[in-house]
VMD Tcl script that builds the backbone (N, CA, C; Angstrom):
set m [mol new atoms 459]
animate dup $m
set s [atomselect $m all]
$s set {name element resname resid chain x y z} {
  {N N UNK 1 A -15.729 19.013 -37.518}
  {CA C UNK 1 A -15.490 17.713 -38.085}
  {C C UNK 1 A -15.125 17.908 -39.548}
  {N N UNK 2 A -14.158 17.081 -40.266}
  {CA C UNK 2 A -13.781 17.299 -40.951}
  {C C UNK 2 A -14.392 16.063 -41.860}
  {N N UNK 3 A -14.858 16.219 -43.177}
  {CA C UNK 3 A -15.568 15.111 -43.978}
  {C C UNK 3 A -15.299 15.460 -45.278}
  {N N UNK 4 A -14.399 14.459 -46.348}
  {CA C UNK 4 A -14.731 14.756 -47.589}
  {C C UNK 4 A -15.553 14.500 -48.219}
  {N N UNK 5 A -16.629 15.322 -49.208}
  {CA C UNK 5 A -17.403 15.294 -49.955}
  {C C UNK 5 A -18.530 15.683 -49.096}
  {N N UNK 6 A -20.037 15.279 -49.837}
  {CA C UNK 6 A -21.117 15.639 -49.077}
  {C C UNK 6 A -21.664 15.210 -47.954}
  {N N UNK 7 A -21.714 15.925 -46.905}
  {CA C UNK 7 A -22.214 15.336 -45.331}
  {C C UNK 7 A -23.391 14.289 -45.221}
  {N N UNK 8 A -22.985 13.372 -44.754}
  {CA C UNK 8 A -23.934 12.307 -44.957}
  {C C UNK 8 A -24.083 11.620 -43.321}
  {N N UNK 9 A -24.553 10.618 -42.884}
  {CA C UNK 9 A -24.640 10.015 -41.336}
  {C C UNK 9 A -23.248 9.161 -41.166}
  {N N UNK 10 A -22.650 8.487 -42.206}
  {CA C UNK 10 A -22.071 7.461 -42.303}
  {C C UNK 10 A -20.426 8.272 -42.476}
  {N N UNK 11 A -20.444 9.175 -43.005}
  {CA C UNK 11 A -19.041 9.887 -42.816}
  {C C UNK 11 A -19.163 10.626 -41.900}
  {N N UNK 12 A -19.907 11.222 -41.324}
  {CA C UNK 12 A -19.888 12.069 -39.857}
  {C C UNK 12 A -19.953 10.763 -38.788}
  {N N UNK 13 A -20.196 9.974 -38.691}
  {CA C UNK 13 A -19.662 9.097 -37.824}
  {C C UNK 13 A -18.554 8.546 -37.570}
  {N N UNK 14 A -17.853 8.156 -39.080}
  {CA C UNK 14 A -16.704 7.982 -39.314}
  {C C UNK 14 A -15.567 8.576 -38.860}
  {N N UNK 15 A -16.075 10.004 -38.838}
  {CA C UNK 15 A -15.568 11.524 -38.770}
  {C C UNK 15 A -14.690 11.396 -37.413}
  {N N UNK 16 A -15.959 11.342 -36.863}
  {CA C UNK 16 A -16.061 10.917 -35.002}
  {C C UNK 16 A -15.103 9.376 -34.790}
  {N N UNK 17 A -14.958 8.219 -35.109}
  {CA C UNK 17 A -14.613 7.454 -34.925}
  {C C UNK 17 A -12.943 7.595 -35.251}
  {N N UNK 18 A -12.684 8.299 -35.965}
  {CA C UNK 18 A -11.256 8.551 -36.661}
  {C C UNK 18 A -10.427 9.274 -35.543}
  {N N UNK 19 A -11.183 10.528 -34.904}
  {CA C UNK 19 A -10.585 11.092 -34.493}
  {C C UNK 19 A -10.299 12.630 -35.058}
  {N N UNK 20 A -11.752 12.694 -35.908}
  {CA C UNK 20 A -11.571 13.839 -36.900}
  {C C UNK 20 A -12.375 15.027 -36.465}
  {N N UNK 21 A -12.107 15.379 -35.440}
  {CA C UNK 21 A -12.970 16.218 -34.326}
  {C C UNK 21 A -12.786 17.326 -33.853}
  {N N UNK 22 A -13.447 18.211 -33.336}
  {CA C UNK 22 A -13.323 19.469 -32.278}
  {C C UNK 22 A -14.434 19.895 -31.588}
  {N N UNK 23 A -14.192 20.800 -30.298}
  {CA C UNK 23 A -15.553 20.791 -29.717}
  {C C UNK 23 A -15.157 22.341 -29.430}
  {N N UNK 24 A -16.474 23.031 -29.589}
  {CA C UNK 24 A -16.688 24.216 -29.978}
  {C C UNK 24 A -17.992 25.051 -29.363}
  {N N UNK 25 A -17.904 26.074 -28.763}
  {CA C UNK 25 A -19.176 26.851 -28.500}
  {C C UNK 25 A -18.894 28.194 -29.176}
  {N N UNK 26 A -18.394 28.533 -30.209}
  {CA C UNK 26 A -18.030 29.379 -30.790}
  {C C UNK 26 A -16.989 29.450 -31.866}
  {N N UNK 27 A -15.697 29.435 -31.701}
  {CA C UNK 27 A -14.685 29.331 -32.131}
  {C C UNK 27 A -14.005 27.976 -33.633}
  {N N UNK 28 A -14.286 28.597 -34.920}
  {CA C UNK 28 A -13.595 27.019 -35.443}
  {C C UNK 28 A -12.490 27.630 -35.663}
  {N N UNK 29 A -12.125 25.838 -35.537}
  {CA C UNK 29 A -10.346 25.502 -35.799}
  {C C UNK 29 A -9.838 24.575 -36.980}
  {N N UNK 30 A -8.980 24.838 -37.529}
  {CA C UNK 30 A -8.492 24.077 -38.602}
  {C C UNK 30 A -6.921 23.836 -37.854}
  {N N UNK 31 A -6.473 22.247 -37.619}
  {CA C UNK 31 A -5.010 22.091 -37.304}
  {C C UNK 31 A -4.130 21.102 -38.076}
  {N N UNK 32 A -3.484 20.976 -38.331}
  {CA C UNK 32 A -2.602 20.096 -39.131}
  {C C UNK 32 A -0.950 19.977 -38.844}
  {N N UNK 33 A -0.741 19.121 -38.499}
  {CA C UNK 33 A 0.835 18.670 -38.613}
  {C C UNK 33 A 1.238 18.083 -39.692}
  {N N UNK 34 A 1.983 18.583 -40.850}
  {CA C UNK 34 A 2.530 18.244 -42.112}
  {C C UNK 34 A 1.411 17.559 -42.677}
  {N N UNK 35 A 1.490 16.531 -43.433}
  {CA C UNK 35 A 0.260 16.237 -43.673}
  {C C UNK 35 A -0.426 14.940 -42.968}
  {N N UNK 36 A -0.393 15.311 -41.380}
  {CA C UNK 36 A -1.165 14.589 -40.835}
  {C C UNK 36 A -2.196 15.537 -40.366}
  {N N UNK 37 A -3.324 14.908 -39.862}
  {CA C UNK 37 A -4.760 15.136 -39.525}
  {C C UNK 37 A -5.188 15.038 -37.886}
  {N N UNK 38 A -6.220 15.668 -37.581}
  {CA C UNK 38 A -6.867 14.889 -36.633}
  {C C UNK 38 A -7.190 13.917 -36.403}
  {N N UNK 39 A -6.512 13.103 -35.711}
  {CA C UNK 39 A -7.093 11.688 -35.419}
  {C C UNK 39 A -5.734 10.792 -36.063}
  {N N UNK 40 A -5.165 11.507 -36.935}
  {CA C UNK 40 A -3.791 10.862 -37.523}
  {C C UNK 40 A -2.492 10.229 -36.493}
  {N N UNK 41 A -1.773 9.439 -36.412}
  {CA C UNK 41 A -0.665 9.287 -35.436}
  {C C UNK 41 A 0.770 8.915 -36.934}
  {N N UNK 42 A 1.169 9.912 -36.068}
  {CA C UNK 42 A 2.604 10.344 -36.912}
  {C C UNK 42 A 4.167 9.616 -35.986}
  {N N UNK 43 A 4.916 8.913 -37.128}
  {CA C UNK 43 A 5.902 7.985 -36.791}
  {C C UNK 43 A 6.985 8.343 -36.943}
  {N N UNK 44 A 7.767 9.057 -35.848}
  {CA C UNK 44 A 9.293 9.308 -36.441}
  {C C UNK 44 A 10.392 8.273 -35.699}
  {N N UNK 45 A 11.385 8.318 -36.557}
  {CA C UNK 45 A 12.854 7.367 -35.855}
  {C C UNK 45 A 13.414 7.768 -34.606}
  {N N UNK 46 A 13.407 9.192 -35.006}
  {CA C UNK 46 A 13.668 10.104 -33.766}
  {C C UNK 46 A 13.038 11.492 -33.575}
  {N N UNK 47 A 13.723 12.290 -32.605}
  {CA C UNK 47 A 13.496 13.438 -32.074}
  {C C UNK 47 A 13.323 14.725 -33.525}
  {N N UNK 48 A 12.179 15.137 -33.845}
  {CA C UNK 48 A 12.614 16.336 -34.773}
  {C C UNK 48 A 11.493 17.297 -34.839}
  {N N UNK 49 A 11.670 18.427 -35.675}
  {CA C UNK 49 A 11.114 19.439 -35.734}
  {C C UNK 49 A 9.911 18.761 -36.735}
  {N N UNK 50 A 8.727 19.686 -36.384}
  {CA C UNK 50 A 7.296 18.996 -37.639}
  {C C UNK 50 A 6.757 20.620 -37.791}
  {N N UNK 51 A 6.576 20.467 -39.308}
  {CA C UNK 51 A 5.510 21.717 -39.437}
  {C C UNK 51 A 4.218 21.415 -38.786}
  {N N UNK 52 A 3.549 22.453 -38.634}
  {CA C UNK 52 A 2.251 23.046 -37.744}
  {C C UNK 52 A 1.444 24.308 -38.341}
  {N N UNK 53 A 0.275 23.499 -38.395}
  {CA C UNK 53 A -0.342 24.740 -39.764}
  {C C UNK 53 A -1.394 24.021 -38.611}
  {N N UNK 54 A -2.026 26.165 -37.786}
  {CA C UNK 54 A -3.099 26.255 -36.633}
  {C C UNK 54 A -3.935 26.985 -37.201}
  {N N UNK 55 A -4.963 27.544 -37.484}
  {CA C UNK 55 A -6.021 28.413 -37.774}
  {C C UNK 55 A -7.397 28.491 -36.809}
  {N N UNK 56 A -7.704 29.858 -36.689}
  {CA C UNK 56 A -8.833 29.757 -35.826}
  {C C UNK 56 A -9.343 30.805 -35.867}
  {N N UNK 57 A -10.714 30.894 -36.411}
  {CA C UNK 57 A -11.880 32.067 -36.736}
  {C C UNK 57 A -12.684 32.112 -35.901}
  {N N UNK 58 A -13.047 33.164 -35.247}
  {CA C UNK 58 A -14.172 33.296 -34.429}
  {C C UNK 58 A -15.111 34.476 -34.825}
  {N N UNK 59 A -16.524 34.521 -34.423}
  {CA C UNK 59 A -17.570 35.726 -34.850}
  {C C UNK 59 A -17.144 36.728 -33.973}
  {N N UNK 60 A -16.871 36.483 -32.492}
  {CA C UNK 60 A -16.737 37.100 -31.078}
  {C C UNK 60 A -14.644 36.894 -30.956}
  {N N UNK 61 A -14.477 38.076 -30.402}
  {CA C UNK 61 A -12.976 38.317 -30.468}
  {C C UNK 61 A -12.573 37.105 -29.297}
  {N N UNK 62 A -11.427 36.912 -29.687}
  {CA C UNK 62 A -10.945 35.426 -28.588}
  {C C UNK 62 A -9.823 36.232 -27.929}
  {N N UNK 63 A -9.280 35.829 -26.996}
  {CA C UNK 63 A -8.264 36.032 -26.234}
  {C C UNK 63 A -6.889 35.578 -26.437}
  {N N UNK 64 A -6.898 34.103 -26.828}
  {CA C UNK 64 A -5.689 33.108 -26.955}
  {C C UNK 64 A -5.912 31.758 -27.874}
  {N N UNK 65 A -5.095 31.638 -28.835}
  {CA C UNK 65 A -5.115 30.418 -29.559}
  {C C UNK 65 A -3.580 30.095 -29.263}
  {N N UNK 66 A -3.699 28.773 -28.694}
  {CA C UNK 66 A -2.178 27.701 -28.568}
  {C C UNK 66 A -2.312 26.387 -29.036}
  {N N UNK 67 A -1.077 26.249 -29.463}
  {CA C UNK 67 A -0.834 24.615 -30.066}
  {C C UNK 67 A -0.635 24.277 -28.175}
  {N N UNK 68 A -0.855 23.356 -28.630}
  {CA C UNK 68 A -0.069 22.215 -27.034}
  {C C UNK 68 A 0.414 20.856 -27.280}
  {N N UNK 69 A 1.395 20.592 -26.626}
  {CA C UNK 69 A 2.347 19.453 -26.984}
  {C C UNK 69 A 1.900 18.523 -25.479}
  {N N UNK 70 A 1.181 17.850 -25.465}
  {CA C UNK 70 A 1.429 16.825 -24.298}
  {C C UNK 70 A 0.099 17.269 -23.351}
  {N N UNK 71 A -0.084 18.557 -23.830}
  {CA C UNK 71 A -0.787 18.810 -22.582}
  {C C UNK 71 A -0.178 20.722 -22.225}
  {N N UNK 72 A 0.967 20.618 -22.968}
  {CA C UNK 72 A 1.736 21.797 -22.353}
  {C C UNK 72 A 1.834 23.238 -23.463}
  {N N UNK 73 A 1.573 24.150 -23.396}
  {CA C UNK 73 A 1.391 25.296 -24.560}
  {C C UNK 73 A 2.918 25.138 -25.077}
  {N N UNK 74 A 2.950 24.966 -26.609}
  {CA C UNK 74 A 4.269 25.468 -27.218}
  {C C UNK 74 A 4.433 26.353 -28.303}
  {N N UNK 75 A 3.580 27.037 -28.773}
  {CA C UNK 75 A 3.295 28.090 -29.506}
  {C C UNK 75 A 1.691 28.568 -29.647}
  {N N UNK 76 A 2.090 30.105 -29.193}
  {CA C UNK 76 A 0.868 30.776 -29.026}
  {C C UNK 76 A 0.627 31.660 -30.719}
  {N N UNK 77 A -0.598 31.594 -31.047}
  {CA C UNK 77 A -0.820 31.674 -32.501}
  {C C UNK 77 A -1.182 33.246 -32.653}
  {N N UNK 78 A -0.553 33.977 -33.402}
  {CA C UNK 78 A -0.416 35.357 -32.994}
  {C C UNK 78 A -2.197 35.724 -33.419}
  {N N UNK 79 A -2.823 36.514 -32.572}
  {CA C UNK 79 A -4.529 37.100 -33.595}
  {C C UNK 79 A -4.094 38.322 -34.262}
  {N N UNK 80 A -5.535 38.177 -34.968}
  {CA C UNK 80 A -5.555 39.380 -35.679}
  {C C UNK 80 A -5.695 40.727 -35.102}
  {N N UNK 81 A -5.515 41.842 -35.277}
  {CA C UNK 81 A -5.900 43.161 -35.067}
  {C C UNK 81 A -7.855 43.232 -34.542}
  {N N UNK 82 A -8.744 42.471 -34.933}
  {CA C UNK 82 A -9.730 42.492 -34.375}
  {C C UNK 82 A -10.227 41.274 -33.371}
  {N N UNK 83 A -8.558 40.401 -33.556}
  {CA C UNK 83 A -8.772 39.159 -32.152}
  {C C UNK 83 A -9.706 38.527 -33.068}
  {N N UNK 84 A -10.395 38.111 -33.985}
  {CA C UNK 84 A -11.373 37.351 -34.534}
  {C C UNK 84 A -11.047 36.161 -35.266}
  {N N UNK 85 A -9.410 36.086 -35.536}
  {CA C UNK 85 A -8.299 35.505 -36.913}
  {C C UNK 85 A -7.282 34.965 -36.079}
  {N N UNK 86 A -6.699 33.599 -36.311}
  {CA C UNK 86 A -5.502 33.494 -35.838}
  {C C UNK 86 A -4.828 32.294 -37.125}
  {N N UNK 87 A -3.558 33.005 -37.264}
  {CA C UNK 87 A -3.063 31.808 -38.255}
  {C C UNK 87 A -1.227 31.659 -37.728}
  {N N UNK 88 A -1.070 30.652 -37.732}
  {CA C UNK 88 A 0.181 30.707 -37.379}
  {C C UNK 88 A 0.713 29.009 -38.427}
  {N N UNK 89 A 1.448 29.551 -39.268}
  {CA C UNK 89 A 3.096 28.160 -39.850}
  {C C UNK 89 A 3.695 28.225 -39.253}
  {N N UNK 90 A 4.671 27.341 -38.261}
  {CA C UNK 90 A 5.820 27.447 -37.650}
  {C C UNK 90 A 5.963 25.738 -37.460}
  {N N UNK 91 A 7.125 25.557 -36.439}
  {CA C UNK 91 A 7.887 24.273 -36.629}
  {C C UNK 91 A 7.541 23.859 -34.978}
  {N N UNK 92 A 7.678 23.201 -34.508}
  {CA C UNK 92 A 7.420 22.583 -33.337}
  {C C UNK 92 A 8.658 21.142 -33.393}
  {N N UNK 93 A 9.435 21.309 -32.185}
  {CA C UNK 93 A 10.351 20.474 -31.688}
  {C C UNK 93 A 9.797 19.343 -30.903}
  {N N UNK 94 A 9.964 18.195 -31.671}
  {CA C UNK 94 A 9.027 16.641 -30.986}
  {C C UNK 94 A 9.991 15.552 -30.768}
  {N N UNK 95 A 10.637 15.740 -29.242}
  {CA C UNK 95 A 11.433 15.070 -28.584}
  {C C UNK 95 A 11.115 13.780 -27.727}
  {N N UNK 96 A 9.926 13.648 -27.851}
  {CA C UNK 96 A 9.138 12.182 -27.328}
  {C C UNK 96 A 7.799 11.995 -27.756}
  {N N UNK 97 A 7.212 10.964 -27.375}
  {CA C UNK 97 A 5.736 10.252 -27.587}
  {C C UNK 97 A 4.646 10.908 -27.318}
  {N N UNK 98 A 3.960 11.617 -27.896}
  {CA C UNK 98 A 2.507 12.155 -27.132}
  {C C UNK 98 A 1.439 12.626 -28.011}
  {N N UNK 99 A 1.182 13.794 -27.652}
  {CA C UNK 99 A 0.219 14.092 -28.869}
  {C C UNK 99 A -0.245 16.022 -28.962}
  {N N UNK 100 A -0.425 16.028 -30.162}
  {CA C UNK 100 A -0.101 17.956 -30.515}
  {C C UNK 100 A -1.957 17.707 -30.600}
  {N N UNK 101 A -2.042 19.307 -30.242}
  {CA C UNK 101 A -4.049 20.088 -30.668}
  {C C UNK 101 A -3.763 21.086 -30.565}
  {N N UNK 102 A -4.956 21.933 -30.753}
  {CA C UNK 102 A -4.919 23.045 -30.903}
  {C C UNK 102 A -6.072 23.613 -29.962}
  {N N UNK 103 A -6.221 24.904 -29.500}
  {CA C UNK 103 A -7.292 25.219 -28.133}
  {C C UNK 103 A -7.293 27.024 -28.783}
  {N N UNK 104 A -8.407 26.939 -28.291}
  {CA C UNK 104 A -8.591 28.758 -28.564}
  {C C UNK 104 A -9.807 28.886 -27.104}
  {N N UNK 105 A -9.851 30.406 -27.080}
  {CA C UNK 105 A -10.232 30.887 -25.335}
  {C C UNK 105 A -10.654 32.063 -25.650}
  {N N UNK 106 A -11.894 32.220 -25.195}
  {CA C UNK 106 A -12.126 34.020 -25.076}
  {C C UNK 106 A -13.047 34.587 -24.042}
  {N N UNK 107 A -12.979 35.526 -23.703}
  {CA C UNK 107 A -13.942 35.937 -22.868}
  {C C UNK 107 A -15.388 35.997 -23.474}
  {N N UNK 108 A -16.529 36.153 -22.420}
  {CA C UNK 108 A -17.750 36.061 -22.958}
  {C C UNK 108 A -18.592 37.849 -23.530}
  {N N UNK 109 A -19.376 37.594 -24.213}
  {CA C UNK 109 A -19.931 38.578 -24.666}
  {C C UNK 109 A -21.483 38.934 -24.519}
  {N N UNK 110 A -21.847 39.735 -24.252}
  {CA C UNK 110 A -23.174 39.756 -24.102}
  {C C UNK 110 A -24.415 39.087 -25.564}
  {N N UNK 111 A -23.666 39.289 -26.885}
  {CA C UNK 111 A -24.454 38.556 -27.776}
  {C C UNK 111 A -24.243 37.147 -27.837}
  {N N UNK 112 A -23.246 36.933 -26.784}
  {CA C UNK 112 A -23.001 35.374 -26.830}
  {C C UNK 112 A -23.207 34.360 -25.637}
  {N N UNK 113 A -24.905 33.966 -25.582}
  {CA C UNK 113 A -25.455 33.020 -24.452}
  {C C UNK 113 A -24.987 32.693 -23.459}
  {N N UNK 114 A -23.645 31.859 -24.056}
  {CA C UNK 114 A -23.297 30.798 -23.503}
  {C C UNK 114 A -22.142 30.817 -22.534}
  {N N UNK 115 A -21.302 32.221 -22.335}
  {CA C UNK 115 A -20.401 33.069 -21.385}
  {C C UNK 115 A -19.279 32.941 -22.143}
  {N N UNK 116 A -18.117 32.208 -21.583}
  {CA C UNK 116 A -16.700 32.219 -22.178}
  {C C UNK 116 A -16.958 31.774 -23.623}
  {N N UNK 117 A -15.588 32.152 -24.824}
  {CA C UNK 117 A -15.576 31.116 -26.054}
  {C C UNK 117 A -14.221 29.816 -25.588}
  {N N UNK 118 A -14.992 28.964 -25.859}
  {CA C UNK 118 A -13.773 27.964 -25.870}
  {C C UNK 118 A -13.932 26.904 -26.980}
  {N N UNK 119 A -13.036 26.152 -27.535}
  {CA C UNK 119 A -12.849 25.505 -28.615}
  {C C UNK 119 A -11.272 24.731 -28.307}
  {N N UNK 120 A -11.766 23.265 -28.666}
  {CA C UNK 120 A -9.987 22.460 -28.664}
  {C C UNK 120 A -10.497 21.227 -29.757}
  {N N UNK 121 A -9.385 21.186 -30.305}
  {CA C UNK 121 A -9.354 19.822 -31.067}
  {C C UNK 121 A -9.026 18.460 -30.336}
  {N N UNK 122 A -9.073 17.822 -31.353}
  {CA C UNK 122 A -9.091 16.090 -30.931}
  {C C UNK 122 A -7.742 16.126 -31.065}
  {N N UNK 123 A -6.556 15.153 -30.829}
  {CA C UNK 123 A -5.565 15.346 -31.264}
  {C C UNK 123 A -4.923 14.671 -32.450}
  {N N UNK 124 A -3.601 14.901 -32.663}
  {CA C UNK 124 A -2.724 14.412 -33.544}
  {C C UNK 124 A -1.810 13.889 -33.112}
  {N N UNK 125 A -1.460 12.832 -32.697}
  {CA C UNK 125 A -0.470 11.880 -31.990}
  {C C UNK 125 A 1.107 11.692 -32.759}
  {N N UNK 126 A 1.870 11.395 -31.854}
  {CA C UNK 126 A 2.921 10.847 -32.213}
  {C C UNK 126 A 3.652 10.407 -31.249}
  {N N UNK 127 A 4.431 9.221 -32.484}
  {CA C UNK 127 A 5.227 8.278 -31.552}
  {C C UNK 127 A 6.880 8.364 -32.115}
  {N N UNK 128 A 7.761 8.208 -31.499}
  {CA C UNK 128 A 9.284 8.709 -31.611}
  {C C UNK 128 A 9.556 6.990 -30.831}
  {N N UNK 129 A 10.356 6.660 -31.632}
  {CA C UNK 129 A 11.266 5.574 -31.696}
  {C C UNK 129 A 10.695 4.631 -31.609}
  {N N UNK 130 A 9.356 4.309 -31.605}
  {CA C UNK 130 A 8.475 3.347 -31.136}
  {C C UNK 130 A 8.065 3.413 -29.679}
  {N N UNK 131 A 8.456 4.492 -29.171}
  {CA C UNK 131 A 7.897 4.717 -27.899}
  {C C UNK 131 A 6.505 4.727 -27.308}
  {N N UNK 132 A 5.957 4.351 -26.420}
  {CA C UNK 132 A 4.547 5.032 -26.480}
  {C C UNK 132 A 4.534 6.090 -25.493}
  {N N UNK 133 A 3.399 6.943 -26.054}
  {CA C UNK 133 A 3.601 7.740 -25.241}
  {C C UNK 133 A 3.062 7.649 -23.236}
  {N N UNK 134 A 3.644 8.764 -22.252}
  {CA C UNK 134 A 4.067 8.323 -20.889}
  {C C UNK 134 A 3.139 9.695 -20.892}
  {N N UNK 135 A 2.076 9.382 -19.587}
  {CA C UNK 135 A 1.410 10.313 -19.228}
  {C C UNK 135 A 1.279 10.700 -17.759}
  {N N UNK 136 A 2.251 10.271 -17.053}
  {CA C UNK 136 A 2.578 9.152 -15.599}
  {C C UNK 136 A 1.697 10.423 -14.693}
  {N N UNK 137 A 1.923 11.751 -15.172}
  {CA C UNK 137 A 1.296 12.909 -13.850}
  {C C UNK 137 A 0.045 13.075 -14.493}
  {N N UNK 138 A -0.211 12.681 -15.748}
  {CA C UNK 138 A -1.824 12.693 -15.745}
  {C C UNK 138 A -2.507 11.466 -15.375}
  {N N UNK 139 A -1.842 10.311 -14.959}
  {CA C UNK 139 A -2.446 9.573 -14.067}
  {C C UNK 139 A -2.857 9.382 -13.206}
  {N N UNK 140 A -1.541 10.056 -12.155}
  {CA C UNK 140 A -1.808 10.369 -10.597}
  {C C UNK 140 A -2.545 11.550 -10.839}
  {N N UNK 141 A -2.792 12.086 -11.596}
  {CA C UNK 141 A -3.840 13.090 -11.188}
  {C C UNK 141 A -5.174 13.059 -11.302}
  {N N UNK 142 A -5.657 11.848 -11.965}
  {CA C UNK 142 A -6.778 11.561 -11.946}
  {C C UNK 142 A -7.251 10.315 -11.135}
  {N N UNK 143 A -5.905 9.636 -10.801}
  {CA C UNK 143 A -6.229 8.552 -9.688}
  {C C UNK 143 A -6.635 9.176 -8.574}
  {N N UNK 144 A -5.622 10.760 -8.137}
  {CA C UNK 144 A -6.382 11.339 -6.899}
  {C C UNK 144 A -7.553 11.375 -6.463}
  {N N UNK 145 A -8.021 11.828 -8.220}
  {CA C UNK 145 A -9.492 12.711 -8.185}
  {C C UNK 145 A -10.486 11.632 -7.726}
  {N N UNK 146 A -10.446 10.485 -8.494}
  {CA C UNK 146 A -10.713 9.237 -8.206}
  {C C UNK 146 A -11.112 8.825 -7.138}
  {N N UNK 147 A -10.127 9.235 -6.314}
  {CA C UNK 147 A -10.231 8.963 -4.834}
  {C C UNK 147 A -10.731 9.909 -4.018}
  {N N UNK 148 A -10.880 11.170 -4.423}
  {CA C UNK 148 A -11.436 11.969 -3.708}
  {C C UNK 148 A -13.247 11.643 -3.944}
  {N N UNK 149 A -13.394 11.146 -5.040}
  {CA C UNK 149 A -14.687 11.261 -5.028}
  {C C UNK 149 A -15.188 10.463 -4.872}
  {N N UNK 150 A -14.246 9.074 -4.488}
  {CA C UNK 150 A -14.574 7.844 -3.726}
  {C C UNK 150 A -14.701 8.001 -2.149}
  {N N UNK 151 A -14.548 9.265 -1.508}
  {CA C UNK 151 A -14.769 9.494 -0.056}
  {C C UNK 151 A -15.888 10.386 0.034}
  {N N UNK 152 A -16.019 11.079 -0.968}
  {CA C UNK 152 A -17.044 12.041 -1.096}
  {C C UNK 152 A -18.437 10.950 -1.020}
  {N N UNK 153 A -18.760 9.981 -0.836}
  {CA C UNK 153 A -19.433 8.670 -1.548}
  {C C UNK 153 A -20.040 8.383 0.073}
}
mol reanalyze $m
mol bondsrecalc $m
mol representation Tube
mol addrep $m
């Protein structure tokens, strides 16, 4: 969570309410699209390229840090030589409505309880032409589920 100044109840809630978030059993992440934020929704006229500033430190070596666009990996964030570091600047092509995060993954370690590392942010939205964004196969895919566990019943 991201909070300026000193941590208090009332900005860590805020924090949370904004959209200024990540969930973590290991792994932090710092993500930013130009100077938007977590929890930020970013407005373009049209289709264009956005900077992307990803970071991600871990104690325990990770496997994979990716931006994702929609849902879908579009740049994988190169690690460090001990897998512990990942930093990646680059540009990302934003041709419709949805929303950018960031995710990191690692295998588990014996000093580490809890098995796999995993870590993803909240996102950073955007909207292109006034569009909103269309999520139509993550619908039916949870209407399925929906239904499967309405027979399971």
């Amino acid at each position: 969570m991201k909070i300026d100044g000193p941590l208090d109840y009332g900005k860590w809630i805020e924090g949370l309410r904004t959209g200024r978030s990540f969930v973590t059993n290991g792994p932090m992440l710092e993500f930013s699209v130009g100077t938007a934020q977590l929890g930020d929704t970013i407005k373009l006229d049209a289709a264009r390229e956005l900077a992307v500033i990803a970071k991600a430190q871990s104690h325990f070596p990770m496997a994979k840090v990716e931006v994702l666009y929609n849902g879908e990996v579009v740049a994988s964030v190169p690690l460090s030589d001990n897998k512990q570091n990942a930093t990646i600047e680059n540009s990302i092509k934003i041709d419709r409505s949805g929303w950018l995060a960031l995710r990191a993954s690692g295998p588990g370690n014996v000093d580490h309880p809890v098995g796999s590392l995993d870590a993803h942010t909240s996102s950073i939205y955007v909207e292109v032409a006034g569009s909103p964004a269309g999520a139509r196969a993550d619908a039916e895919f949870f209407l399925k589920w929906i239904d499967r566990l309405s027979l399971a019943l």
